[in-house]
C-alpha positions in Angstrom: 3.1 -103.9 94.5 0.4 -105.0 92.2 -1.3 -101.8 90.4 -4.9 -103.0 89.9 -6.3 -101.8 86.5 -9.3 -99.3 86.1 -12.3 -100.8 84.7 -13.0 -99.3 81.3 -16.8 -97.7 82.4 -14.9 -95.7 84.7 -13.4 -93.7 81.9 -16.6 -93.4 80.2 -18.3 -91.7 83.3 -15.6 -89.3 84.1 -15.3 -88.7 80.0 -19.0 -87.9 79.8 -18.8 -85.9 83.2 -15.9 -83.8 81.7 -17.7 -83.2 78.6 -20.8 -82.6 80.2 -19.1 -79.8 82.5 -17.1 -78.0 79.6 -20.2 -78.1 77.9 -22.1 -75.9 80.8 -19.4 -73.4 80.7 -19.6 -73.0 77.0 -22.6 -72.4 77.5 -22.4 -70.2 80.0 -20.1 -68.2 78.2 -22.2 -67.9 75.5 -25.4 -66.8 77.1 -22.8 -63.9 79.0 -21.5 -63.2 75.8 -25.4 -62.4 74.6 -26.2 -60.6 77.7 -22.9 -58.4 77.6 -23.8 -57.6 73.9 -27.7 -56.6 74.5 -26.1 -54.6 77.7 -24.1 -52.7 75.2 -26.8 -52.1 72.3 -29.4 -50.9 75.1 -26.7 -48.5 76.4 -25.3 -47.2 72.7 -29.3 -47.2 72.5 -29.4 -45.3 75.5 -26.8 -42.5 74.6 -28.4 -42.1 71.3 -31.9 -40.9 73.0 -30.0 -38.8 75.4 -27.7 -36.6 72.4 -32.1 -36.1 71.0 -33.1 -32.4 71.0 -35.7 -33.6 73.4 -33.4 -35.2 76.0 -31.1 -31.9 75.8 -34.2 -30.3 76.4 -35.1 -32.5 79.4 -31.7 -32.2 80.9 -31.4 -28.2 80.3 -35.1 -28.1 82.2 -33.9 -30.4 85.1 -30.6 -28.7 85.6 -33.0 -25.1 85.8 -34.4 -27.2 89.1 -31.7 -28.0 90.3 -30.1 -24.2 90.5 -33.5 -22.7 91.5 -33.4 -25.2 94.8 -30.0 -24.3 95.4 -31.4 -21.0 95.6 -33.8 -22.4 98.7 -31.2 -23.8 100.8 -30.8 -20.3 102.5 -34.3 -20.0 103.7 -35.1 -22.4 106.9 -38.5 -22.5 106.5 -38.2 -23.9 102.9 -35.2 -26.3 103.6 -37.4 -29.6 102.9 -38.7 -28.0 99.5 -35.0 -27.2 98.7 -34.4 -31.0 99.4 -37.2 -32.6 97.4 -36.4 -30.4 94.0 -33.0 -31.2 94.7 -34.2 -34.9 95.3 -36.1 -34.9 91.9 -33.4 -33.4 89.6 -30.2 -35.2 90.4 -32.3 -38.5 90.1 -33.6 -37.4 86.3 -30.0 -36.3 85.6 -28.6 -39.3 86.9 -28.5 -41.0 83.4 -27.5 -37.5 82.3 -24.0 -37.7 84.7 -23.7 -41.2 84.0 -23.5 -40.4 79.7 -21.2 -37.6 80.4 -18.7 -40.1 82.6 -19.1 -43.1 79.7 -18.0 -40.3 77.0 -15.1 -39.7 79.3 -13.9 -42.5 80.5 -14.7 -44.8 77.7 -16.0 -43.2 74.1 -13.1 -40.6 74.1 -10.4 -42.7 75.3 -11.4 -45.2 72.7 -10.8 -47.9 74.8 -12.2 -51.5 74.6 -14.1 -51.6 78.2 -14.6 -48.8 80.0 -12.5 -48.2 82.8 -13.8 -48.3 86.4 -11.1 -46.3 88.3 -12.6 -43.7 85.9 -16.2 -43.7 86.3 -15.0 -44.0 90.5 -13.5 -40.5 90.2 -16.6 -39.4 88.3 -18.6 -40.4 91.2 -16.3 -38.4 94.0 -16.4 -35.2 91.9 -20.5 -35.2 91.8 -20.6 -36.2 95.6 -18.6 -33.1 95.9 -20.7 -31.0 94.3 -24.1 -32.5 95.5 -23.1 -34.1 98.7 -21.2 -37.0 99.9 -22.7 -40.4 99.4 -25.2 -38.8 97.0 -23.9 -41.0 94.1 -22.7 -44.5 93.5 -21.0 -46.5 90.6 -21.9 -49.9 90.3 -19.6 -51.3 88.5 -21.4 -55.1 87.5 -24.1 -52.6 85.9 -21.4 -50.1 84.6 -24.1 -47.3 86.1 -24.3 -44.3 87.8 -26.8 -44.2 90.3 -28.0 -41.6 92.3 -28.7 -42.8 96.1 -31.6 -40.5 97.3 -29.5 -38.9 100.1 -31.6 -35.6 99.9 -35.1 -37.8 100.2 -33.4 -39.3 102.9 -32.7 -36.3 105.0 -36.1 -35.1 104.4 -37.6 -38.1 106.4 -34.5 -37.6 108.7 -34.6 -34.0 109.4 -38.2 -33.0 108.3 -40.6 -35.8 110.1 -43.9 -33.5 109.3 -43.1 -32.7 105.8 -45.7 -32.1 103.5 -43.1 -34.2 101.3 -42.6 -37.3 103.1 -44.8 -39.7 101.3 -43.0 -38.8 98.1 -39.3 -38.7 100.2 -40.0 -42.4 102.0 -41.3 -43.9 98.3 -38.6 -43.3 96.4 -36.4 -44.4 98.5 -38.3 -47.5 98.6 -37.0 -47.8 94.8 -33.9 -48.4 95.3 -32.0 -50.4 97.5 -34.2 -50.8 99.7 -36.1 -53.3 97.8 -32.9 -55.5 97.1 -32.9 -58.6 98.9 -33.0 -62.5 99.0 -36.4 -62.1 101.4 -39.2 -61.5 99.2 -41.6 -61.2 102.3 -39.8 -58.8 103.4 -39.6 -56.6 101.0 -43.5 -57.2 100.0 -44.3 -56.1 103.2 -42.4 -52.6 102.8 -44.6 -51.8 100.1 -47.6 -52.7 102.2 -46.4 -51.0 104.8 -45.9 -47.7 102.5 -49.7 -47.7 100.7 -51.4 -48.3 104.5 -49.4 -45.4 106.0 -50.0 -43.6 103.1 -53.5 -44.1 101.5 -54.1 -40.9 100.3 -50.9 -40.0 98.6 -51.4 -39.4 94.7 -48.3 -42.0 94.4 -50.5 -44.8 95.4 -51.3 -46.0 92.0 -47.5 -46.3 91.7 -47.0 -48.4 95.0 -49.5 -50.8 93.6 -47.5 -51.1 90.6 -44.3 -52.0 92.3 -45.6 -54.3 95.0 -47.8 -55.7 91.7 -44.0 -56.0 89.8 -42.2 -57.3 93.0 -44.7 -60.2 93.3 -44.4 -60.7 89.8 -40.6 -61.2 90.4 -41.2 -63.8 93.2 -43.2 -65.8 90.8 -40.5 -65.7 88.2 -37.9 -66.2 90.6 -39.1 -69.3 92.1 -41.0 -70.4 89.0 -37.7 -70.8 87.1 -35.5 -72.0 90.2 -33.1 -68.9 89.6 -34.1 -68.4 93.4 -31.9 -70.7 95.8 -35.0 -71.0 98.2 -34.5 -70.5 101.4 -31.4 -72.5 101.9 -32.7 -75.0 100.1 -35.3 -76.2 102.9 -38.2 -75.8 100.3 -38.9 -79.1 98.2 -39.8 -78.5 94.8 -43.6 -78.7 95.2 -43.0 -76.0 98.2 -41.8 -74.0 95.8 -44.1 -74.4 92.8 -47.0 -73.6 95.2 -45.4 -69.9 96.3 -44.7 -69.5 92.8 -47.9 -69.6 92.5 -49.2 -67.8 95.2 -46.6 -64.9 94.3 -48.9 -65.4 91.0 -51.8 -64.5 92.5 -50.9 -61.9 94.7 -49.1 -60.3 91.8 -52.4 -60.5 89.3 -54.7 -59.2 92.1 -51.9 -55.8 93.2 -52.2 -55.2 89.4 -55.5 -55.1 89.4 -55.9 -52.8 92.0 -54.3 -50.1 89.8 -56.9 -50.9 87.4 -59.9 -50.9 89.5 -58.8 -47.5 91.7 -57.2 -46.0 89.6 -58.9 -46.6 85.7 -57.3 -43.3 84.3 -54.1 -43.1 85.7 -50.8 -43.8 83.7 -50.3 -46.6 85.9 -53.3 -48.0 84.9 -52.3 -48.9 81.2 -49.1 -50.1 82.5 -50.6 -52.5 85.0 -53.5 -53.7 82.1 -50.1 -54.9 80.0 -48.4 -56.3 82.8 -51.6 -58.1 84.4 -52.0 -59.8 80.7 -48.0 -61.1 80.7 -48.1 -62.6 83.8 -51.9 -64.2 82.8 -49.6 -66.1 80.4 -47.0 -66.9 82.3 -44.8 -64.0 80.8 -42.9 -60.9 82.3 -41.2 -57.8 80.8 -37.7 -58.7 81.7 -37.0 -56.5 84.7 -36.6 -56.5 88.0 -37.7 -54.3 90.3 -36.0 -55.2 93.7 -35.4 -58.9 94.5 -32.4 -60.4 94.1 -30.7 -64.0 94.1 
């Protein structure tokens, strides 16, 4: 059998391809390594602001809430009121549980990583306390989370509460707006500021749906978004970039037009002027990829 040789620009191709490969996970690696170490700083950050006289203070006032709306759950007639203080403390204190686990299962067992079986059993004991489901670890973000089980059973179990626009938002804040369907989620938003017009957290909803389209933008501007199975050509996408632009700028300035003296107002003036220039502020608030 005669073995036939391999032409010498073979190995070239295959050399470059290698080196071309090992030098995308190098780099890869290195920009985790960056992210891992900026996750870190902003949580050592994060613990440091919390152990502040003003953060105890914060935490000893939202833990007051919460055992004065424990007091409510005895009285029918104030059950959705029991809910929504409820609602609104274990969501403030959520950072609050989530230092007191990290101390636990990582800063006093000196370990190198934090352990998740750890934080895991964290999470049962406060769904014990607070209700099942009421807390989540995500592990990727090493983070406790509350889920917003109590605004959930107030638009559940209390349809014509006084407390429903407020119950139905924040649960529009978390998973709900985590998805690979921008429209979709858009629309939610919509959907929440027209059945909702009057509610004094409409400056708010125009700053989220204002943020979300900002996300699409930077999503699709930067190809991080795998669009739509990949039946988008790259002009397609470049043009709802843009028009994620657009609709992002004019949300934004909503806030600042309705609403000139709200909080949101400054915050939508500095995020209006990033995305101007092409720029965001690093977050996102609900799509994903």
């Amino acid at each position: 059998m005669k073995i036939q040789s391999v032409p010498k620009q073979y190995y070239r191709q295959t050399l470059l391809i290698l080196g071309g490969i090992v030098g995308i996970l190098l780099l890869a690696g290195l920009l985790f390594s960056v992210w891992a170490g900026r996750a870190e700083e902003r949580k050592q950050e994060q613990t440091f602001r919390l152990q502040s006289p003003e953060a105890k203070a914060v935490r000893k006032k939202w833990e007051g809430e919460l055992s004065q709306a424990a007091g409510l759950k005895g009285t029918s007639p104030n059950g959705d009121e029991a809910l929504i203080r409820t609602a609104r403390a274990l969501d403030a204190l959520a950072t609050y549980f989530y230092e007191d686990a990290d101390h636990k299962c990582y800063f006093y067992k000196k370990r190198d990583a934090a352990d998740p079986a750890c934080f895991e059993q964290e999470v049962v004991a406060l769904n014990g306390r607070y209700g099942a489901g009421a807390f989540i670890y995500l592990g990727d973000e090493v983070e406790i989370r509350y889920t917003g089980l109590h605004y959930r059973k107030i638009v559940d179990e209390f349809p014509k509460s006084r407390y429903l626009d407020e119950a139905s938002f924040q649960l529009l804040k978390g998973r709900e707006l985590v998805g690979n369907e921008p429209e979709i989620i858009f629309a939610k938003v919509d959907g929440w500021i027209k059945k909702y017009p009057k509610s004094s957290l409409v400056p708010e909803a125009w700053l989220l749906l204002g943020r979300l389209y900002a996300d699409g933008w930077w999503l699709f501007k930067t190809r991080t978004f795998v669009a739509i199975n990949m039946s988008l050509s790259s002009s397609e996408i470049d043009d709802l970039a843009q028009r994620y632009k657009g609709k992002g700028l004019w949300a934004l300035n909503q806030v600042m037009q309705k609403f000139p003296n709200s909080k949101e107002a400054n915050v939508a003036r500095r995020e209006y002027d990033l995305l101007t220039r092409d720029q965001n502020d690093g977050v996102l608030y609900g799509l994903s990829y």
